[in-house]
N, C-alpha and C positions, 0 to 999 in steps of 0.2 A: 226532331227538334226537342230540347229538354225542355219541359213546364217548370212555371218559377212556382217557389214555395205555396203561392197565393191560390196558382189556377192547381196544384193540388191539394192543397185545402178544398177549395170547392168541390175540385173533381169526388176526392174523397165521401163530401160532404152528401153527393150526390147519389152515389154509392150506397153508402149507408142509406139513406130517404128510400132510394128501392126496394133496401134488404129486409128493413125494418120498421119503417111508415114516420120515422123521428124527424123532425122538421130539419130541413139543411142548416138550419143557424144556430138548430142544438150542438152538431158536432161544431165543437170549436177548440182549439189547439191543446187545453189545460184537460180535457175530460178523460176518464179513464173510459177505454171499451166497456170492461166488464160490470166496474161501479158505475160510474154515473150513466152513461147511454145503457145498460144493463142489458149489452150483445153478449149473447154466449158463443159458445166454441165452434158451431155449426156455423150459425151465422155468420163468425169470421172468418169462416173458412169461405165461405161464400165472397164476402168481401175481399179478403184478398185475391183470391181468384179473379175478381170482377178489376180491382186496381190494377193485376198485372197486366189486363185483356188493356184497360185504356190509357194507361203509362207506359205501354211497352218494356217494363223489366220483369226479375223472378224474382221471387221473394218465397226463399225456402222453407220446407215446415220449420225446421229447427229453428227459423228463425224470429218466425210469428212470433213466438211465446217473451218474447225481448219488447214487440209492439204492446206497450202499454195504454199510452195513452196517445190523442189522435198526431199529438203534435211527433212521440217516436215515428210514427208510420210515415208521417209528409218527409221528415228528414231521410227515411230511410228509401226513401225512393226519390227523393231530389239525389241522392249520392248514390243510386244504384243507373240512376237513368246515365251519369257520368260517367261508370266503370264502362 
């Protein structure tokens, strides 16, 4: 069953709080990974790993580097959970 934008917002949100210790209702749609949550490359790599594990899609290396900010990543798995 696809998650709606909202429950991966959270899910996302929750993710990051494991990876990183940033409170869930810092990650919110407009933030940049790198600038404002100030996740480096490691970490995301971590994070997306962990989004694939509980969205069930992929999300390719080449394609990380496009997930900018939190609200790129929620879209890009609300439309990958679809394909």
């Amino acid at each position: 069953m696809a998650h709606t934008e909202a429950e991966v917002l959270s899910g996302l949100a929750e993710i990051v709080n494991e990876e990183t210790g940033l409170a869930p209702e810092a990650v919110e749609p407009s933030k940049s990974f790198t600038d404002d949550l100030d996740i480096d490359s490691i970490s995301m790599m971590t994070i997306v790993v962990n989004a694939e594990k509980k969205f069930s899609v992929k999300i390719p290396d080449d394609d990380v580097k496009d997930l900018v900010t939190v609200q790129d990543a929620v879209d890009y798995i609300v439309k990958a959970q679809q394909a």
